[in-house]
VEXDREN-2710 file (C-alpha; in Angstrom, 1 decimal):
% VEXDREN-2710
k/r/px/py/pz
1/UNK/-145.9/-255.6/-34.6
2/UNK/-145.8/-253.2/-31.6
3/UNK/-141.8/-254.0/-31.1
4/UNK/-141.0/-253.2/-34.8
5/UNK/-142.8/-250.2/-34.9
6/UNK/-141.4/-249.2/-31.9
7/UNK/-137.7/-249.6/-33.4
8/UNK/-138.6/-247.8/-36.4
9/UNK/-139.9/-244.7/-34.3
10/UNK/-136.9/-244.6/-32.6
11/UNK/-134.9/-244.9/-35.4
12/UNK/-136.6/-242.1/-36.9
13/UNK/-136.5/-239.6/-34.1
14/UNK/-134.0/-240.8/-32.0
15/UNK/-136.3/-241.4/-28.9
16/UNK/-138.7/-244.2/-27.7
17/UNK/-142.2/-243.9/-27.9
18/UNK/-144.4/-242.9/-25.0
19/UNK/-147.9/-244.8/-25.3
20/UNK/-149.5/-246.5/-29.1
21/UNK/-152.7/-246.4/-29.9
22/UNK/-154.8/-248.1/-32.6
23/UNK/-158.1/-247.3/-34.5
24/UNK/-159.7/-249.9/-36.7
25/UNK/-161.4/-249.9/-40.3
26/UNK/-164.8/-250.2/-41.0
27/UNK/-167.2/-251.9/-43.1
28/UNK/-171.1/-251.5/-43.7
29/UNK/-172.7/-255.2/-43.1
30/UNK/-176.2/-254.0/-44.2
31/UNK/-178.1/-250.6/-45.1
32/UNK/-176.1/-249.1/-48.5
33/UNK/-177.1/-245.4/-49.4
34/UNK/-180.0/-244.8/-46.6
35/UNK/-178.1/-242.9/-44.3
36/UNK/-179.3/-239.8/-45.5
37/UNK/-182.4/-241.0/-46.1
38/UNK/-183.0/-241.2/-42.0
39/UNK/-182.6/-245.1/-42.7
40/UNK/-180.4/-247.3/-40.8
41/UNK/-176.6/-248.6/-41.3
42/UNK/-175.0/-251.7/-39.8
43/UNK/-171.3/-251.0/-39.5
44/UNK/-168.4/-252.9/-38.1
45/UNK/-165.3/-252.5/-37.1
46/UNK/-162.4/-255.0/-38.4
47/UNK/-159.1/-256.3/-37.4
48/UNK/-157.5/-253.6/-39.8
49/UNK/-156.2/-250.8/-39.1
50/UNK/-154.0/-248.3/-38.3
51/UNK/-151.2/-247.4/-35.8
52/UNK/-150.0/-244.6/-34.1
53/UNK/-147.0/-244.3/-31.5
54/UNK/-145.6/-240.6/-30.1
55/UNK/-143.6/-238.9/-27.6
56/UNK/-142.9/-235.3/-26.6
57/UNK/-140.5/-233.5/-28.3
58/UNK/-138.8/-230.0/-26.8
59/UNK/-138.0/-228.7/-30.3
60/UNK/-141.4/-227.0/-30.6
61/UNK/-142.5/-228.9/-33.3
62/UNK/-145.4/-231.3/-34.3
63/UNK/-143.9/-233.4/-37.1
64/UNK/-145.7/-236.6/-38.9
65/UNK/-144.4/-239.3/-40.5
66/UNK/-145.5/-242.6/-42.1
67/UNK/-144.3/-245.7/-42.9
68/UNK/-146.7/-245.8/-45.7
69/UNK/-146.0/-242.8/-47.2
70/UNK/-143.0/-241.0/-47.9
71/UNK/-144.4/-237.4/-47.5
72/UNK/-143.4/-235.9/-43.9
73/UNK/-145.1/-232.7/-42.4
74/UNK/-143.3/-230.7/-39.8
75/UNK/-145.4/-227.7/-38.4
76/UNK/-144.1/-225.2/-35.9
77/UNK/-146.2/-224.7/-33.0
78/UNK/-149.2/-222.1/-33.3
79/UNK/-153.1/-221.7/-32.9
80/UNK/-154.5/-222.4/-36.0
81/UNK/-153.4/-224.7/-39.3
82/UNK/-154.8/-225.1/-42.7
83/UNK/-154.9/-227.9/-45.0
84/UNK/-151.4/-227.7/-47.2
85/UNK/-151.7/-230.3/-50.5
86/UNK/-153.2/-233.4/-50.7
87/UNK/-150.5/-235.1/-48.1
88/UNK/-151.7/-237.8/-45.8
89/UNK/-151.1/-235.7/-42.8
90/UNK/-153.6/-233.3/-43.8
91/UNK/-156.0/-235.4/-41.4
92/UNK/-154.2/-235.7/-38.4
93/UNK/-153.1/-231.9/-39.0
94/UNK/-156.8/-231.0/-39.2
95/UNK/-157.4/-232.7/-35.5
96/UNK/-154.5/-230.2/-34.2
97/UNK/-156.5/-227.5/-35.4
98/UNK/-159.9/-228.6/-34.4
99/UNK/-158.7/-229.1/-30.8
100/UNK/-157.2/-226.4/-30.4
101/UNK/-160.2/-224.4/-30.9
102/UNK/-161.0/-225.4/-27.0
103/UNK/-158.7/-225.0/-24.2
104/UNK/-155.7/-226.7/-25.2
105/UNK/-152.8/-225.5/-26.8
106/UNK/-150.7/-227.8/-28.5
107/UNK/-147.1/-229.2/-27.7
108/UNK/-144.2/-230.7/-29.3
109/UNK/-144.8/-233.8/-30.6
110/UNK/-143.6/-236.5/-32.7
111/UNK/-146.0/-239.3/-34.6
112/UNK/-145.4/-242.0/-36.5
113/UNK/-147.9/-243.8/-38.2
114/UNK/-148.1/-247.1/-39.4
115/UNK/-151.6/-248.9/-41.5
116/UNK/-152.6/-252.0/-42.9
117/UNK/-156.0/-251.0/-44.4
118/UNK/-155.8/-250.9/-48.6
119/UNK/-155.6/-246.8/-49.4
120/UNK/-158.7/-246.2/-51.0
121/UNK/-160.4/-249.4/-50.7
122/UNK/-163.6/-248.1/-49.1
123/UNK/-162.7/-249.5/-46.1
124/UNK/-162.1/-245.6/-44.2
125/UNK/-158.6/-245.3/-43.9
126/UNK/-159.1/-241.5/-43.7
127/UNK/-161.5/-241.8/-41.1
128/UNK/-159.3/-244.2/-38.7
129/UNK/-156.6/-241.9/-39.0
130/UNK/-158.4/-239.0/-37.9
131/UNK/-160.3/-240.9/-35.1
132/UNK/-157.2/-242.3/-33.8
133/UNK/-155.1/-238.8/-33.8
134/UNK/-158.3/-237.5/-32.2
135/UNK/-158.0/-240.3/-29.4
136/UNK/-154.2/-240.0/-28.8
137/UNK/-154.2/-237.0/-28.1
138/UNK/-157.4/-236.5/-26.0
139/UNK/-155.8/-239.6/-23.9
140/UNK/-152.3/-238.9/-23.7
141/UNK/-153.0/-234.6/-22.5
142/UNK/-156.2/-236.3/-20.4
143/UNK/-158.3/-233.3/-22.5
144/UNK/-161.8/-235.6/-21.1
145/UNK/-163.7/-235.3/-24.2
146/UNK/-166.0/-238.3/-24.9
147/UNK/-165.8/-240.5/-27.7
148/UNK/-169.1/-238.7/-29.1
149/UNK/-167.1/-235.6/-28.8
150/UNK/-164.1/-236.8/-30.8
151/UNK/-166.3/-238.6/-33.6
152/UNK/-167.5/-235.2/-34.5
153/UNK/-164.5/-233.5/-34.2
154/UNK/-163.0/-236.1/-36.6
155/UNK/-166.0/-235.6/-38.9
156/UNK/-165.5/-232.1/-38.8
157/UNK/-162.0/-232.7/-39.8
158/UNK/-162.9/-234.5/-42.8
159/UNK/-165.6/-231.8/-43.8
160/UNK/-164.4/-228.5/-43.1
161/UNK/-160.4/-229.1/-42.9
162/UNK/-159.7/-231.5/-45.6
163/UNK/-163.1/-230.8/-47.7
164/UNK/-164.5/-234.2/-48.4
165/UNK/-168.6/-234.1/-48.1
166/UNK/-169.0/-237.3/-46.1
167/UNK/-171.6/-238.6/-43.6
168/UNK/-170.4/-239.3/-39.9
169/UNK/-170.9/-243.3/-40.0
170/UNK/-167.0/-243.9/-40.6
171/UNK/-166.1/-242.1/-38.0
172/UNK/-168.7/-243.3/-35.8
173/UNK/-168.4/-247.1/-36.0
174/UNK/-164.6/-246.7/-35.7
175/UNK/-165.2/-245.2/-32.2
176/UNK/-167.8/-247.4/-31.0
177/UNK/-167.0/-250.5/-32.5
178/UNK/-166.6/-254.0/-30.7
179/UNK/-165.3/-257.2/-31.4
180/UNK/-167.6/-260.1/-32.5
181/UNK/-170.4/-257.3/-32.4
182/UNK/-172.3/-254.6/-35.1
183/UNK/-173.5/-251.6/-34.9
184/UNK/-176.9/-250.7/-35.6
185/UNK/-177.3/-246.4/-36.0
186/UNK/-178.9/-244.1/-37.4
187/UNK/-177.2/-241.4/-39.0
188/UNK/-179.4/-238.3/-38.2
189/UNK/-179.8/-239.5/-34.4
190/UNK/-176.9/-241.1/-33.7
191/UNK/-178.9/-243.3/-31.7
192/UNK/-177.4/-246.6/-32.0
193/UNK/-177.8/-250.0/-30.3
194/UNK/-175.4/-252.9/-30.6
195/UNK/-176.1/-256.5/-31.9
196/UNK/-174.2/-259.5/-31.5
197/UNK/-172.5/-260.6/-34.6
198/UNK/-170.6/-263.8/-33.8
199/UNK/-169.4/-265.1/-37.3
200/UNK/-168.9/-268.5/-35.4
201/UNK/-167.3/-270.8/-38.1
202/UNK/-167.4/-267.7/-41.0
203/UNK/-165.3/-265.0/-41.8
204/UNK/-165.0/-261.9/-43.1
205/UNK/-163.8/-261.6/-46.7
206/UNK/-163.2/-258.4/-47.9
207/UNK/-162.6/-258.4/-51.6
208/UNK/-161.1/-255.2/-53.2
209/UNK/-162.3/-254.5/-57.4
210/UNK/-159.3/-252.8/-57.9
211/UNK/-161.5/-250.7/-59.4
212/UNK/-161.3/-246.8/-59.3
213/UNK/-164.3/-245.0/-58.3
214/UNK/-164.3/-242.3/-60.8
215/UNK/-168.1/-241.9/-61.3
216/UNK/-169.0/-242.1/-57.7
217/UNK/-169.0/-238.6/-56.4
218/UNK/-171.7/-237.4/-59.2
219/UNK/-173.4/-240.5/-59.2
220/UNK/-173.9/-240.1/-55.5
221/UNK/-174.9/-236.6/-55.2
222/UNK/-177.7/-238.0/-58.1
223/UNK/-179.3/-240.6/-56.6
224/UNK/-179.2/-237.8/-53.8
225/UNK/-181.2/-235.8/-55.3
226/UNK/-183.7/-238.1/-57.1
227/UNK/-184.1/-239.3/-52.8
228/UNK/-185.5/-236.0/-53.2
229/UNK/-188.1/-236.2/-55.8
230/UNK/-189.4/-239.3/-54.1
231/UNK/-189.8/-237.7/-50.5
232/UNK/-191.0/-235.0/-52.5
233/UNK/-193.9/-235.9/-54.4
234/UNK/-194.7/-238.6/-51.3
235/UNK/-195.1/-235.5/-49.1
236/UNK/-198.2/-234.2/-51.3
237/UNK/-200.2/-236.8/-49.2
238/UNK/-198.5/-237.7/-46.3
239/UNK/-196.5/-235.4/-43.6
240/UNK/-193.3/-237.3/-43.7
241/UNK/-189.5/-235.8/-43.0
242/UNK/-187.2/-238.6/-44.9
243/UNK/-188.2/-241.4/-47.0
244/UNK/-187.5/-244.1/-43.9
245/UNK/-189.9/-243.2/-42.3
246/UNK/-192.3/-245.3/-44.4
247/UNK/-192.9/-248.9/-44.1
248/UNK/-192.6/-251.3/-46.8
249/UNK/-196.6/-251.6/-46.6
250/UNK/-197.6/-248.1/-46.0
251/UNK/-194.6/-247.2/-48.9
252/UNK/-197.1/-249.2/-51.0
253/UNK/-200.3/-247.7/-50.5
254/UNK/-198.8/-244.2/-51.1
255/UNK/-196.3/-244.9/-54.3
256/UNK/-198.8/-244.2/-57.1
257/UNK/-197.5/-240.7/-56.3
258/UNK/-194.1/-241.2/-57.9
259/UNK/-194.7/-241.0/-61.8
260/UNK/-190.9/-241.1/-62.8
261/UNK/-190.3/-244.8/-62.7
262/UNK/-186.2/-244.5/-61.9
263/UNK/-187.2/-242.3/-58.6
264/UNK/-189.7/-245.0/-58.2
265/UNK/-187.0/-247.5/-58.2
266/UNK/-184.8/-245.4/-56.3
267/UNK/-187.6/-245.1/-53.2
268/UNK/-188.2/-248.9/-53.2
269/UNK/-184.8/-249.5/-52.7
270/UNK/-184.2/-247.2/-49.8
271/UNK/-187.5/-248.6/-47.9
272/UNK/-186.8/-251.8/-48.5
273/UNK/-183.3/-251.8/-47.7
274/UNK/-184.1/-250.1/-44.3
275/UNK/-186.7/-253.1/-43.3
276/UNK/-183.3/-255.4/-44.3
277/UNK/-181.0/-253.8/-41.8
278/UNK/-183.9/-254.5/-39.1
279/UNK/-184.4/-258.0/-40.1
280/UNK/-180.8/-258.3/-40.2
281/UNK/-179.9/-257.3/-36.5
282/UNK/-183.1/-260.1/-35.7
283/UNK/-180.7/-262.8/-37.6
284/UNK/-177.7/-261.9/-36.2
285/UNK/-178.9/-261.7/-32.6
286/UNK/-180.8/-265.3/-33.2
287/UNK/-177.3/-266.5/-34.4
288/UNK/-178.5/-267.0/-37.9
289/UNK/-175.9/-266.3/-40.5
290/UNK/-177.8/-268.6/-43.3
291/UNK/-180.6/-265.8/-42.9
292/UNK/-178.3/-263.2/-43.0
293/UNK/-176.6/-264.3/-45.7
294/UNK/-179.9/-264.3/-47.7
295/UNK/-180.2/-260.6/-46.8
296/UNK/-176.8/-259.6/-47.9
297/UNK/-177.5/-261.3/-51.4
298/UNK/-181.0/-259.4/-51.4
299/UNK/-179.1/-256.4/-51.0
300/UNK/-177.2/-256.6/-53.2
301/UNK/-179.3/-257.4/-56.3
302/UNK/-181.7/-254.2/-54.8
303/UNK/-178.3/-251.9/-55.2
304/UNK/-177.8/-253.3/-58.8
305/UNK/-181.4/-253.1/-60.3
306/UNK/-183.2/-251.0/-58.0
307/UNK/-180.7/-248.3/-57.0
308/UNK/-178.1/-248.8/-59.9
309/UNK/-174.8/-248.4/-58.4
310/UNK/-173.0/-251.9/-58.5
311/UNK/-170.8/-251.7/-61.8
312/UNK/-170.1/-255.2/-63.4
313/UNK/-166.5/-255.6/-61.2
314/UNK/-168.7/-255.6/-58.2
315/UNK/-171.5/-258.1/-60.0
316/UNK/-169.0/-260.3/-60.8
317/UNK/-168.0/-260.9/-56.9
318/UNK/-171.1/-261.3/-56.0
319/UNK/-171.9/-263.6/-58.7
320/UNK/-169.1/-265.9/-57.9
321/UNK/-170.4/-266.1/-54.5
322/UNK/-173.6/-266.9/-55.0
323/UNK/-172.2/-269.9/-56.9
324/UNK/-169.7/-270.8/-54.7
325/UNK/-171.2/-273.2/-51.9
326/UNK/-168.8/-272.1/-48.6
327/UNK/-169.8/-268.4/-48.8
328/UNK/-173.4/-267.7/-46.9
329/UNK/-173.7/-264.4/-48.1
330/UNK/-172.1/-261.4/-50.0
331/UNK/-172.9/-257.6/-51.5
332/UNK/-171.1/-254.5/-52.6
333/UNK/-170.2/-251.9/-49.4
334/UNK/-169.9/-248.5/-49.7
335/UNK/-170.7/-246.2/-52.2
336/UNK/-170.6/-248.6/-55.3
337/UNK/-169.4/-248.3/-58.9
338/UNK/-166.1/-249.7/-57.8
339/UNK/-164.7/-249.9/-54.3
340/UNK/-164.9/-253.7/-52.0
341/UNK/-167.5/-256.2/-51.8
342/UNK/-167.9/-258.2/-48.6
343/UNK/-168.7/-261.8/-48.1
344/UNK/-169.5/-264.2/-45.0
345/UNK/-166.9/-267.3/-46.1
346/UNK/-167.1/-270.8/-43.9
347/UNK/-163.5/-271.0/-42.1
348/UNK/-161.0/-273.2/-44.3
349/UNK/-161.8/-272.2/-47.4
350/UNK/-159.5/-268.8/-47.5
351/UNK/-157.0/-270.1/-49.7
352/UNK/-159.6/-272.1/-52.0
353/UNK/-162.2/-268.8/-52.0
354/UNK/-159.0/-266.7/-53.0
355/UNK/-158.1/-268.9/-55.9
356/UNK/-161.3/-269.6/-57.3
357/UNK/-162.7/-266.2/-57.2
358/UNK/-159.2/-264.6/-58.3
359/UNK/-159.3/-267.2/-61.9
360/UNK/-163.3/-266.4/-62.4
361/UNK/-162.7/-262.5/-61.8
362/UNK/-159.7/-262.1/-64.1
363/UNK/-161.8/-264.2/-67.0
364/UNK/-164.7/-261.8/-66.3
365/UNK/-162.8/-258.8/-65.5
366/UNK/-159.2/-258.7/-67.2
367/UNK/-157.5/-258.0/-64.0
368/UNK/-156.8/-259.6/-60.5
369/UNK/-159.3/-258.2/-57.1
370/UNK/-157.3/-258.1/-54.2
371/UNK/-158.8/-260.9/-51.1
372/UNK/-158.4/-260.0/-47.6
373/UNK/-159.8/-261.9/-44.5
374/UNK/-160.7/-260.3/-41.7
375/UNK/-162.7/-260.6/-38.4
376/UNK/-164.8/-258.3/-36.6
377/UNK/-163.2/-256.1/-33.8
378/UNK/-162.8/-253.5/-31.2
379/UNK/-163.1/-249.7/-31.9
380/UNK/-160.3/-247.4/-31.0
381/UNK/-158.1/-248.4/-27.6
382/UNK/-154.6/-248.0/-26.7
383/UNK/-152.5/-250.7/-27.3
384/UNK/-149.7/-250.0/-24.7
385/UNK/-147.1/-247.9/-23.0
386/UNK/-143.6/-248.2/-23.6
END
């Protein structure tokens, strides 16, 4: 990989490459649509990715290119940039200006990228790039910024510079990530703590609907807001700041107080789903996938009749792993109504998994998902110097 992409950069800009870096994907294990409910996430980091190699350049210029993508940005040199389009580059473009707000002025540079996550998968493609520009370039210029430092930076990027509302788990578990290990944070904190998550004789399957996400943005900011009524009429008894804060049992004693039966639905959801993510990180530290699996499933089935925000593509991968007898556990990650469902598969089966799920989807579905298997693995790191 490393030698191929280093023959394309220099056929591109007629030098070789100084030092690569890589930043992974992400995916959420456990704890769907609690983050900004003061709940807890599980995310992970995965062996996908994405790729950057540079080098100085004495032409004053900063110019990006892709072997995904065709579009190529070349800035001149100068304090401040704005987002231009909907180009890829936007994001790395975005980290240029954000650090330059400190200290450091910017050099000549050329960057080629290179990544082999599914573009608007759910799987933050946006978010590794950002995370790795952010790294490169605080390594390479030794600018001593802390990983903490650049995942808000890169969040701020995605905010501010390129305009998408998001929350700062992406950005976060790509950072901090680890192999064979999952992240357990909370989003208001950012205290985190790390538990072992050894899929032993499992893997990660990562199964893409295909289907566009075209309702999720309003659908979010709804269930957003009827987060709201629930914490809201909860409130009139007891002195709360975020709906996570409530136990299971304690959520029980005080519920009476929602009348509207969907926000009622809504809340049980989000206080169960935050006890899962704690039982969860108990499983996976006792090595007990089986359990975890159950949890997954549980998830699941709370997102689609609790919370509402499954969609029949991503019922229909779930289904077929419930039936199927070498998967331990699956659910829907991400924001829903399309997007990737995930699913712990028993090693050996890849191929039989693929086909099986691929004939039962397309009866169900009228089109093919897309099957990737993946492991769990390290956060952002350079990869070598040439």
């Amino acid at each position: 990989m490393n030698s191929q992409l280093s023959e394309t950069f220099f056929e591109k800009y007629k030098q070789h490459p100084a030092a690569t870096y890589f930043a992974p994907g992400r995916v959420n294990l456990i704890g769907e649509h609690i983050d900004y409910n003061g709940g807890l996430v599980m995310p992970c980091a995965i062996t996908a990715g994405t790729w950057l190699l540079l080098a100085p350049n004495n032409d004053n210029l900063i110019r990006f290119s892709s072997i995904n993508f065709k579009e190529e940005g070349v800035f001149q040199l100068q304090k401040e940039y704005s987002k231009t389009g909907k180009e890829w580059y936007n994001y790395p473009l975005g980290v240029f200006h954000e650090l330059q707000k400190s200290d450091w002025t910017a050099q000549g540079l050329d960057l080629l990228y290179f990544g082999n996550i599914p573009i608007g998968s759910g799987l933050s493609s946006s978010a590794s790039i950002e995370v790795l520009t952010a790294y490169a370039l605080n390594d390479y210029y030794n600018l001593n910024n802390d990983k903490l430092d650049l995942v808000k930076l890169s969040k701020k990027v995605e905010n501010e510079f390129v305009g998408v509302n998001s929350g700062i788990m992406d950005q976060f578990s790509i950072a901090f990530g680890e192999a064979d290990k999952a992240l357990v944070l909370n989003c208001d904190t950012l205290k985190y703590k790390v538990v072992d998550c050894n899929l032993g004789d499992h893997v990660l399957a990562i199964i893409n609907t295909n289907k566009v996400r075209e309702l999720s943005e309003s659908k979010y900011n709804e269930r957003v807001a009827e987060c709201g009524t629930a914490l809201k009429a909860l409130q009139q008894e007891i002195k709360i700041n975020n709906l996570c804060e409530l136990t299971a049992d304690k959520f029980a004693l005080h519920s009476h107080l929602i009348t509207d039966e969907t926000v009622l639905k809504r809340a049980t959801h989000v206080i169960k789903e935050n006890d899962r993510v704690h039982l969860a990180a108990k499983a996976l530290n006792a090595g007990e996938l089986e359990e975890f699996g159950r949890l997954m499933y549980a998830s699941h089935y709370s997102l689609k009749d609790l919370y509402e925000v499954t969609g029949k593509e991503l019922d229909a991968v779930v289904d077929f792993c419930k039936d199927y007898e070498h998967v331990s556990g699956a659910r829907m990650t991400g924001a829903g109504f399309g997007g990737c469902a995930i699913a712990l598969l028993k090693k050996g089966y890849e191929e039989d998994f693929a086909k099986q799920l691929t004939d039962y989807y397309v009866a169900r579905i009228g089109y093919p998902a897309i099957i990737y298997i993946h492991q769990i693995g390290d956060g952002v790191k350079k990869v070598t110097t040439n």
